[in-house]
LOSEFI-548232 format. One record per atom (N, C-alpha, C): residue number from 1; x, y, z; atom name. Coordinates in Angstrom, 1 decimal. Layout:
<pts>
+-----+--------+--------+--------+-------+
! num !     c1 !     c2 !     c3 ! atome !
+-----+--------+--------+--------+-------+
! NUM !      X !      Y !      Z !    CA !
...
+-----+--------+--------+--------+-------+
</pts>
This chain:
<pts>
+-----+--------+--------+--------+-------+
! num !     c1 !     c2 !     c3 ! atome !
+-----+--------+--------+--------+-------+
!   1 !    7.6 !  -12.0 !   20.2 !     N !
!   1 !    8.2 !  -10.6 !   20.2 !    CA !
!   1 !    7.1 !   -9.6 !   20.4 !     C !
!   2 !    7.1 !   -8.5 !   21.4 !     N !
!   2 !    6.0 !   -7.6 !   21.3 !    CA !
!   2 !    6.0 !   -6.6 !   20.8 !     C !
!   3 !    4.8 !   -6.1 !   20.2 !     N !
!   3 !    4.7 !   -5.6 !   19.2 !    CA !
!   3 !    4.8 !   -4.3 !   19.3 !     C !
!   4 !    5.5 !   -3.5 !   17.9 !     N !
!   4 !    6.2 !   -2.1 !   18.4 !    CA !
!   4 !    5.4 !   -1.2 !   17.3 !     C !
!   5 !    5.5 !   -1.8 !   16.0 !     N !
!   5 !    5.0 !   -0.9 !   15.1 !    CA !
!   5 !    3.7 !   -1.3 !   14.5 !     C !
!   6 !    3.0 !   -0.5 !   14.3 !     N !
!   6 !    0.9 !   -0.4 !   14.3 !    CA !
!   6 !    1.3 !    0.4 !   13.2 !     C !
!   7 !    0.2 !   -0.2 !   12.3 !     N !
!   7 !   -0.5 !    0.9 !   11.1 !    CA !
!   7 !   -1.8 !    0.8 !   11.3 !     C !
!   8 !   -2.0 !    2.3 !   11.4 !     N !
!   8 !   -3.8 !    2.6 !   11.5 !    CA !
!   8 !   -3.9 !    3.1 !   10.0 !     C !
!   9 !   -5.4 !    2.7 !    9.4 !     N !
!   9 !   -6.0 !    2.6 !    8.5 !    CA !
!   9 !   -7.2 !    2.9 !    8.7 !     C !
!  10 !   -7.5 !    4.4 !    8.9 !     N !
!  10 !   -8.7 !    4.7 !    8.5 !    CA !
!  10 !   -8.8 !    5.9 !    7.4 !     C !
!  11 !  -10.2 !    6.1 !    7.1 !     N !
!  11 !  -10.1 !    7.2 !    6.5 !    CA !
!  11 !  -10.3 !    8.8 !    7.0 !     C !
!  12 !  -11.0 !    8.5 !    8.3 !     N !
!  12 !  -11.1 !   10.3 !    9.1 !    CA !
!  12 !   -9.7 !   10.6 !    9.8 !     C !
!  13 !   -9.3 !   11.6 !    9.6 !     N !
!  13 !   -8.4 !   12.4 !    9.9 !    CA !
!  13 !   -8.3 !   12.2 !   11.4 !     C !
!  14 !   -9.4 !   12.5 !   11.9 !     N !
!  14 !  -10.4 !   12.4 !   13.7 !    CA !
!  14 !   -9.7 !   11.1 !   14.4 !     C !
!  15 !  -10.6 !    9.9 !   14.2 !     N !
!  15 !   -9.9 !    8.9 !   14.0 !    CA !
!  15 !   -8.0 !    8.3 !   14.2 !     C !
!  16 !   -7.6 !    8.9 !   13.4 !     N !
!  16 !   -6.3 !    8.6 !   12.6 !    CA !
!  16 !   -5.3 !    9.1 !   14.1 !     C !
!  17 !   -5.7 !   10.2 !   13.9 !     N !
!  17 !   -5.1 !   11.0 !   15.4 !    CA !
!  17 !   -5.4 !   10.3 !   16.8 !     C !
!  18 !   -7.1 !   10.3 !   17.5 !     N !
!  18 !   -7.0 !    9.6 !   18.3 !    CA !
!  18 !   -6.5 !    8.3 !   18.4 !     C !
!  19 !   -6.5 !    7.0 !   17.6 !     N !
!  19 !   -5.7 !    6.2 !   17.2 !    CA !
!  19 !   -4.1 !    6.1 !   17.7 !     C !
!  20 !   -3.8 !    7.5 !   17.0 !     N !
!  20 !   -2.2 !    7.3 !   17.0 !    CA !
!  20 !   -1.8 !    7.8 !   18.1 !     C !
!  21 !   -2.9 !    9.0 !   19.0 !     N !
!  21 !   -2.6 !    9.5 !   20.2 !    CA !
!  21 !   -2.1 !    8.2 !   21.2 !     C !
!  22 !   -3.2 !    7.3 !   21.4 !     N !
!  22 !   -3.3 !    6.3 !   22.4 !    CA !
!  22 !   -2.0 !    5.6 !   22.2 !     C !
!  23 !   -1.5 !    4.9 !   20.6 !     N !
!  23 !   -0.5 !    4.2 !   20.6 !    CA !
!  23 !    0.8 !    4.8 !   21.0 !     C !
!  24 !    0.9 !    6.0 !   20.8 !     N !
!  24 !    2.2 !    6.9 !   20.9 !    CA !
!  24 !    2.6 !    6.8 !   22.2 !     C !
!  25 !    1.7 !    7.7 !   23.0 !     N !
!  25 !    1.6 !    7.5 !   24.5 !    CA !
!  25 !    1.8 !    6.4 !   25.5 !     C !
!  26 !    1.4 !    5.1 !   24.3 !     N !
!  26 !    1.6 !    3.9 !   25.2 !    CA !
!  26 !    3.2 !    3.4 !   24.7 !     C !
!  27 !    4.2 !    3.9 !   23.8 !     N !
!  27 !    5.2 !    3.5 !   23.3 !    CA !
!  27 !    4.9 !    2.5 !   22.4 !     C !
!  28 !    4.2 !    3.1 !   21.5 !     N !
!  28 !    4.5 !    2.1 !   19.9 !    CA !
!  28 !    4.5 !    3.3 !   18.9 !     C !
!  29 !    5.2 !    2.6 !   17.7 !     N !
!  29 !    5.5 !    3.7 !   16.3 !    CA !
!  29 !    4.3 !    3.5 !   15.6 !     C !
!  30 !    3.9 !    4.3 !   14.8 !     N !
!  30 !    2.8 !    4.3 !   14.1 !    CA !
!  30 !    3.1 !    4.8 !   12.9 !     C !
!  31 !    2.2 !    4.0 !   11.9 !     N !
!  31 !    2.1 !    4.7 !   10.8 !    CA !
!  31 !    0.8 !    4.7 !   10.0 !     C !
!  32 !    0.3 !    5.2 !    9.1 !     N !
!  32 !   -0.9 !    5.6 !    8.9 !    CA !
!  32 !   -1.1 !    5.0 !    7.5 !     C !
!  33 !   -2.6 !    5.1 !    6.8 !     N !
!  33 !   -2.8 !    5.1 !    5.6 !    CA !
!  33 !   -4.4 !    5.8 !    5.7 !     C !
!  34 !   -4.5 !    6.0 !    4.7 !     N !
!  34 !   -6.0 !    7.1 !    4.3 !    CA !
!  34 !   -7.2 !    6.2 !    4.0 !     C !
!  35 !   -7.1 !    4.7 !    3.5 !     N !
!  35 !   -7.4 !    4.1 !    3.0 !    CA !
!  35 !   -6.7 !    2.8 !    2.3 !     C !
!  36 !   -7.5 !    1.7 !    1.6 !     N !
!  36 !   -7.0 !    0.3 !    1.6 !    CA !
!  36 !   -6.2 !    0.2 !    0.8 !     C !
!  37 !   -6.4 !    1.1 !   -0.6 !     N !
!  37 !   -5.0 !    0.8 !   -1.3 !    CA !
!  37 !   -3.5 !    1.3 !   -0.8 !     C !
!  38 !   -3.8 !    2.4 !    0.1 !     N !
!  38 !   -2.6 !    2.7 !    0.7 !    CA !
!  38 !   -1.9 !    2.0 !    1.8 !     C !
!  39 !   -3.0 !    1.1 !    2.4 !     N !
!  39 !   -2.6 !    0.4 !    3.1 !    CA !
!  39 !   -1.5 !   -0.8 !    2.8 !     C !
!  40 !   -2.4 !   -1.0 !    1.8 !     N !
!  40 !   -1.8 !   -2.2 !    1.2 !    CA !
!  40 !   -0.1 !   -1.8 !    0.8 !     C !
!  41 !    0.2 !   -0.9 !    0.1 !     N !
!  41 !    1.2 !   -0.7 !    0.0 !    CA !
!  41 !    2.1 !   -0.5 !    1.1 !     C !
!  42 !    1.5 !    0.2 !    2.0 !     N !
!  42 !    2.7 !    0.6 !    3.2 !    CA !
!  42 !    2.5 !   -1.2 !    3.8 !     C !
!  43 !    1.6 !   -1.8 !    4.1 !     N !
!  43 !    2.3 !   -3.4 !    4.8 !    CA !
!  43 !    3.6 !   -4.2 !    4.1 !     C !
!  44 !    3.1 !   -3.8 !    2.7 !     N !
!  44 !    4.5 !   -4.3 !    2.3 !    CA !
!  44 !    5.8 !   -3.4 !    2.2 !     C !
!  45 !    5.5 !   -2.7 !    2.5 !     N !
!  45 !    6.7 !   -1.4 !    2.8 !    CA !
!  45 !    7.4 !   -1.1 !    3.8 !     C !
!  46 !    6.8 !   -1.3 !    5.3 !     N !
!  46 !    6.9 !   -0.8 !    6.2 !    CA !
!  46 !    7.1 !   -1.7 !    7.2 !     C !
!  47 !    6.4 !   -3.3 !    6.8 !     N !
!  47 !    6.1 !   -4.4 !    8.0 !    CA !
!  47 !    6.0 !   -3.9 !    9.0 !     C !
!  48 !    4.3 !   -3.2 !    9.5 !     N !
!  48 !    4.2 !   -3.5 !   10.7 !    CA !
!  48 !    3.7 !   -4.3 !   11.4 !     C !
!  49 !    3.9 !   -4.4 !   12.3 !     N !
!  49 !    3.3 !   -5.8 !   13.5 !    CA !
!  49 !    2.1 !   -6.1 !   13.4 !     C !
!  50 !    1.3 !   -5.3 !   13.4 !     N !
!  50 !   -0.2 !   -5.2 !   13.9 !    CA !
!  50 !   -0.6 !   -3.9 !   12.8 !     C !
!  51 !   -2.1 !   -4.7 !   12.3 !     N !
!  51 !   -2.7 !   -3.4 !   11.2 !    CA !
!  51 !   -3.7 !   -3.0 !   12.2 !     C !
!  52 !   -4.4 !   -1.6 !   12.2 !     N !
!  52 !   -5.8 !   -1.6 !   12.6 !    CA !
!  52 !   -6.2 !   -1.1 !   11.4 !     C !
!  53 !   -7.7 !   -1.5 !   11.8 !     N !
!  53 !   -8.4 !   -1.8 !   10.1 !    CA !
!  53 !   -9.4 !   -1.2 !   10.0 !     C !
!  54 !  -10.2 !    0.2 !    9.5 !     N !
!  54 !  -11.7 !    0.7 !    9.8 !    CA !
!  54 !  -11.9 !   -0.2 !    8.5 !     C !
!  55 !  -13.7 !   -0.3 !    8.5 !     N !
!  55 !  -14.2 !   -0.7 !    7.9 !    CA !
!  55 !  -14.8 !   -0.2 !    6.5 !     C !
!  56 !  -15.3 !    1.0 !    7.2 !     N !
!  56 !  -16.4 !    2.2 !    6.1 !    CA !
!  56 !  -15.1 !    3.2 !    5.4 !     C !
!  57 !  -14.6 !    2.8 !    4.3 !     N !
!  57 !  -13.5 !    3.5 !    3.4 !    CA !
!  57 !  -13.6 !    3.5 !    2.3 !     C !
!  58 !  -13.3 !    4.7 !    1.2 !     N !
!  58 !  -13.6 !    4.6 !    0.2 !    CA !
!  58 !  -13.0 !    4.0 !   -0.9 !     C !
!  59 !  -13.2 !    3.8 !   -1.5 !     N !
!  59 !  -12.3 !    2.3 !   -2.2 !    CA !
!  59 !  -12.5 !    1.1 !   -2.2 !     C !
!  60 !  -12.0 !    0.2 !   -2.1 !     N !
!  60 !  -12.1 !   -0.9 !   -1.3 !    CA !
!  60 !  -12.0 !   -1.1 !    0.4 !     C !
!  61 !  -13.6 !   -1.8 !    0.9 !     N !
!  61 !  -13.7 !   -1.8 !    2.4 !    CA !
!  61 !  -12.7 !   -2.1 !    3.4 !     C !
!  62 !  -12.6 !   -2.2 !    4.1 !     N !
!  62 !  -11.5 !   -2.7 !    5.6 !    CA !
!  62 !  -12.1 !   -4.6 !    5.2 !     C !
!  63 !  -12.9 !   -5.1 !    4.7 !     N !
!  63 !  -12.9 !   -6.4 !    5.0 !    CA !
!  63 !  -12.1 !   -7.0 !    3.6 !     C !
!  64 !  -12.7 !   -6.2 !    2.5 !     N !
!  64 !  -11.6 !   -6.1 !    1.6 !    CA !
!  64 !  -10.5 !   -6.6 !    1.7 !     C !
!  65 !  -10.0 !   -5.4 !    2.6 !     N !
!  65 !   -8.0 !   -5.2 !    2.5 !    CA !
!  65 !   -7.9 !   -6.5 !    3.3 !     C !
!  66 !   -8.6 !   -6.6 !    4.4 !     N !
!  66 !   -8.4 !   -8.0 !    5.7 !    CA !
!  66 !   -8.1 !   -9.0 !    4.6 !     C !
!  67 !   -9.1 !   -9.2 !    3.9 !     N !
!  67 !   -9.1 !  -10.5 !    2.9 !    CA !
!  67 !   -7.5 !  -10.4 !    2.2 !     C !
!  68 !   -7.4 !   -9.5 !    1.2 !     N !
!  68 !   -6.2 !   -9.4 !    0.3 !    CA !
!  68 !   -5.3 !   -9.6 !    1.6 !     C !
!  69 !   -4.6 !   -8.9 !    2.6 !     N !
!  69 !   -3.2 !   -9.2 !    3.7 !    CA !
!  69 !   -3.6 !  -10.5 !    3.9 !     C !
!  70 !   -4.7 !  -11.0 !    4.4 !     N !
!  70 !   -4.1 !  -12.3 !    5.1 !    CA !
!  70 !   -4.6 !  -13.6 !    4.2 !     C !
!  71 !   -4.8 !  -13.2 !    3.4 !     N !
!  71 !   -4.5 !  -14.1 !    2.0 !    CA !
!  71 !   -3.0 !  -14.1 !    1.2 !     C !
!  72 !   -2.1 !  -12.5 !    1.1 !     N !
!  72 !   -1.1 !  -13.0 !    0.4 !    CA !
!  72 !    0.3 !  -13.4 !    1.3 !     C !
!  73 !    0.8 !  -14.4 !    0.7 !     N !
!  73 !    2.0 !  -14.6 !    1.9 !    CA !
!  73 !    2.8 !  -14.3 !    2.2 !     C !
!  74 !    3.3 !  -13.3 !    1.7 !     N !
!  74 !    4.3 !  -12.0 !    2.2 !    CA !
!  74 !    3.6 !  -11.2 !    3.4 !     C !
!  75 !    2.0 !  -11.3 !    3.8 !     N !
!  75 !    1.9 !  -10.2 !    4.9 !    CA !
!  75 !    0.9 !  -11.3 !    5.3 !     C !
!  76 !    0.8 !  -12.2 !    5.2 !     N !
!  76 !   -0.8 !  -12.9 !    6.4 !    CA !
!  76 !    0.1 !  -13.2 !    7.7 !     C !
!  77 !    0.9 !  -12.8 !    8.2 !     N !
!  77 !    1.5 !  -13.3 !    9.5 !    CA !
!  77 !    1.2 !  -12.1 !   10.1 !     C !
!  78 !    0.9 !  -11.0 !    9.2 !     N !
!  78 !    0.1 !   -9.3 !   10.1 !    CA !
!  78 !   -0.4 !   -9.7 !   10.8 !     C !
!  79 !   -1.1 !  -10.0 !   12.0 !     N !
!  79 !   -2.5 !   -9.3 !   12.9 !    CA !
!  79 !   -2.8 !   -8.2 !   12.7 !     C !
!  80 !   -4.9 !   -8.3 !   12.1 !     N !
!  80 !   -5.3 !   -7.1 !   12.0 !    CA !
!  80 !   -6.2 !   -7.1 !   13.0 !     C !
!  81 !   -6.5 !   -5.7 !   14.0 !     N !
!  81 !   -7.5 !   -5.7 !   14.9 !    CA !
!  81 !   -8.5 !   -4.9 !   13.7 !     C !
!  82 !   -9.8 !   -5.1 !   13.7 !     N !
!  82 !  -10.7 !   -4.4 !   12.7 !    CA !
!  82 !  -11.3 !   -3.4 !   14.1 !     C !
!  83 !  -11.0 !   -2.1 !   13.4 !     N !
!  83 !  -11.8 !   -1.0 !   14.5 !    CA !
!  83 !  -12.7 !   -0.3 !   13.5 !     C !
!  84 !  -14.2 !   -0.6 !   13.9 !     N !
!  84 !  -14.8 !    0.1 !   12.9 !    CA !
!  84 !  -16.3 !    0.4 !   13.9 !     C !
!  85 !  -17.4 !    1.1 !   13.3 !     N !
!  85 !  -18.7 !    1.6 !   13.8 !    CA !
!  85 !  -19.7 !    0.5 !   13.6 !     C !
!  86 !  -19.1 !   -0.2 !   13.1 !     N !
!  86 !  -20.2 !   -1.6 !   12.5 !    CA !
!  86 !  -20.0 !   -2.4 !   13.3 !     C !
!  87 !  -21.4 !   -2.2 !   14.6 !     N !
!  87 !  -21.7 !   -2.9 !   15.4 !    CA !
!  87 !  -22.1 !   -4.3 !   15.8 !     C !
!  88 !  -22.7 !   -5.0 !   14.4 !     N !
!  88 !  -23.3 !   -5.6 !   14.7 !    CA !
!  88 !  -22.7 !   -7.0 !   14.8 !     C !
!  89 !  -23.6 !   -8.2 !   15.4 !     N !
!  89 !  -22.4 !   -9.7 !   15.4 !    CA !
!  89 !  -22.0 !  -10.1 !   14.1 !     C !
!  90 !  -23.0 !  -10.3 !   12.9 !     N !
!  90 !  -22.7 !  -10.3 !   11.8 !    CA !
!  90 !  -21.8 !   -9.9 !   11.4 !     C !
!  91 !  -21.4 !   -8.8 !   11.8 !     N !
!  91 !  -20.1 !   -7.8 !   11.0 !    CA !
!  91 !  -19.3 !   -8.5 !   12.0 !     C !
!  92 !  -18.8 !   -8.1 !   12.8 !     N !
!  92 !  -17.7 !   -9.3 !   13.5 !    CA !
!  92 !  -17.3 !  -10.7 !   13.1 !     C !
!  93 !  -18.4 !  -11.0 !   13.0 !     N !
!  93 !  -18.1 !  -12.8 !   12.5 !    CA !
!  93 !  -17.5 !  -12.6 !   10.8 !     C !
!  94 !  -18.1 !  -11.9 !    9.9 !     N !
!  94 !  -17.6 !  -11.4 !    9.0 !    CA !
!  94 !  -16.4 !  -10.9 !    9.0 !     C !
!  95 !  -16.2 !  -10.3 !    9.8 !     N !
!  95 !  -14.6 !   -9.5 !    9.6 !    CA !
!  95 !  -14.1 !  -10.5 !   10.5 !     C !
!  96 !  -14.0 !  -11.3 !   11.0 !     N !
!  96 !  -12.8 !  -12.5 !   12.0 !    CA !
!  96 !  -12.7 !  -13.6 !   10.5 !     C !
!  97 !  -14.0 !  -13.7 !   10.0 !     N !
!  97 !  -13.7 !  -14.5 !    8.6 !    CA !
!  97 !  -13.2 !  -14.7 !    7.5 !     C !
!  98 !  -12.8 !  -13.2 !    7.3 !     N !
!  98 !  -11.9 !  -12.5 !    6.3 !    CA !
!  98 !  -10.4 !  -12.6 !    6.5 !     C !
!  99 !  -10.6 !  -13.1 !    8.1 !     N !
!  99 !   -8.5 !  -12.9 !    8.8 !    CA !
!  99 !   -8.2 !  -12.2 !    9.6 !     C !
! 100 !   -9.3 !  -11.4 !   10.2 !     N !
! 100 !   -8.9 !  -10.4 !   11.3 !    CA !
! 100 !   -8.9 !  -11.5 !   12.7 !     C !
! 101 !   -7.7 !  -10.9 !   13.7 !     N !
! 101 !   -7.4 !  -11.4 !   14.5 !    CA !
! 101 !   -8.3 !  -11.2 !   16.0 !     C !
! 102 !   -9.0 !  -10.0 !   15.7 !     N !
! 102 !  -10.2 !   -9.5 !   16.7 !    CA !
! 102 !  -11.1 !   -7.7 !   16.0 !     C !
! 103 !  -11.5 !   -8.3 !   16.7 !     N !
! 103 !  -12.5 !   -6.9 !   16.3 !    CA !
! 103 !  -13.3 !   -5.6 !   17.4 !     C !
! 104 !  -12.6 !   -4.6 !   17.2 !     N !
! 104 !  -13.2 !   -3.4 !   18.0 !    CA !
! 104 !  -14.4 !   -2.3 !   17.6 !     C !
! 105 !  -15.6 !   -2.2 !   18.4 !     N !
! 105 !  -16.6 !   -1.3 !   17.9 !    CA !
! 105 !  -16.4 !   -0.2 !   18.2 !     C !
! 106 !  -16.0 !    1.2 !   17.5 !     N !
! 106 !  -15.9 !    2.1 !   17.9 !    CA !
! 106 !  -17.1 !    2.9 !   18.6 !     C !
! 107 !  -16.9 !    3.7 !   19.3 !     N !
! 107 !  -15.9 !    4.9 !   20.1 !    CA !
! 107 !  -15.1 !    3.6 !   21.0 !     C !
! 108 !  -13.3 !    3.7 !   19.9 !     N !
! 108 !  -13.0 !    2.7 !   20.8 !    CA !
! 108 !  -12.2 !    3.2 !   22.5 !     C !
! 109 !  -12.5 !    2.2 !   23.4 !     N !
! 109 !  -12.0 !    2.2 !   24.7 !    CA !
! 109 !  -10.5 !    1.9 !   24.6 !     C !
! 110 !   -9.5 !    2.9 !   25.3 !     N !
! 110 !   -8.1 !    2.7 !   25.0 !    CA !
! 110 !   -7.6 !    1.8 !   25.5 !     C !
! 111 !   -7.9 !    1.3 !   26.8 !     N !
! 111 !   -7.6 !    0.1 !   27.5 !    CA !
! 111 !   -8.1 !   -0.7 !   26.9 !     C !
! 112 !   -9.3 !   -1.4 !   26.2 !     N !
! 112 !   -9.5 !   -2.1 !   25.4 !    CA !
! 112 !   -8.5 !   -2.7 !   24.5 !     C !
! 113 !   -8.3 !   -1.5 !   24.2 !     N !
! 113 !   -7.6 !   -1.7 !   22.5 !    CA !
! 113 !   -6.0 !   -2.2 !   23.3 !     C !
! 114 !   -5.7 !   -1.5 !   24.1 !     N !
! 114 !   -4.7 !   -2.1 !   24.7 !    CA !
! 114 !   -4.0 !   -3.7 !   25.4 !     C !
! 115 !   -5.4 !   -3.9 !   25.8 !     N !
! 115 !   -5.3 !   -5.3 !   26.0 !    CA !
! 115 !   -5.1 !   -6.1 !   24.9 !     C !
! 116 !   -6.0 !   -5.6 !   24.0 !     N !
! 116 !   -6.7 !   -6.5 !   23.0 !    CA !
! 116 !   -4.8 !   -6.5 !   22.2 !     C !
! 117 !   -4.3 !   -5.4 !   22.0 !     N !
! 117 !   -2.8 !   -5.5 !   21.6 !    CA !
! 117 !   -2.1 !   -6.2 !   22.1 !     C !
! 118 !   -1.5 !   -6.1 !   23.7 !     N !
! 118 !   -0.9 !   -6.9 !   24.2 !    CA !
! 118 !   -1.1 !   -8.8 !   24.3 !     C !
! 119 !   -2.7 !   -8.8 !   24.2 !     N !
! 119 !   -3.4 !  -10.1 !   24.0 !    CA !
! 119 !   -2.2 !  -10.9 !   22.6 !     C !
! 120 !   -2.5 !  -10.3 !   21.7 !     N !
! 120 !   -1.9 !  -10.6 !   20.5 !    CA !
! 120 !   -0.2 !  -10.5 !   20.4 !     C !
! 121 !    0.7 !   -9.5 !   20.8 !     N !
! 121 !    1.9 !   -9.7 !   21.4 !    CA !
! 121 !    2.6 !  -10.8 !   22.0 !     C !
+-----+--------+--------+--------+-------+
</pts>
């Protein structure tokens, strides 16, 4: 089935919007969280298809939250794309180890992110 509804999870406002700009435009519903604990509640709230995940949040991290969803069994069937500033391979291999389904380095590329969605779809 392909995928209709995205929750973006970051914590910049900046972010949140470009994010939701790209999804909107391309025909998916979005919904948002500020951060992990909020996240957490809207996946079980809302079931969306696909999480995206920043990393740098206050609270508990984006590898965090990746861990808790696709560990409990009510939400590990999520795919999370991790979109975060943390470049490096370490951090990727880290965050694909936690349960993310792929990982994006921001300033993210829209077609990117787009494939990378449809990939998973």
């Amino acid at each position: 089935m392909p995928i209709q509804k995205i929750l973006v999870v970051d914590d910049s406002p900046t972010e949140r919007y470009f994010l939701t700009d790209i999804l909107i435009k391309n025909g998916f519903s979005v919904s948002t969280a500020e951060n992990g604990e909020e996240a957490l509640l809207k996946v079980k709230a809302d079931k969306p298809q696909l999480i995206l995940m920043d990393v740098v949040m206050p609270g508990q991290n984006g590898f965090q939250i990746t861990r808790s969803i696709a560990r409990d069994p009510e939400t590990q069937e999520v795919p999370i794309i991790i979109c975060t500033s943390k470049g490096q391979e370490t951090d990727r291999i880290w965050g694909l180890r936690q349960g993310a389904r792929d990982y994006i380095v921001k300033p993210v590329n829209p077609q990117e992110l787009l494939s990378k969605i449809a990939a998973l779809g």
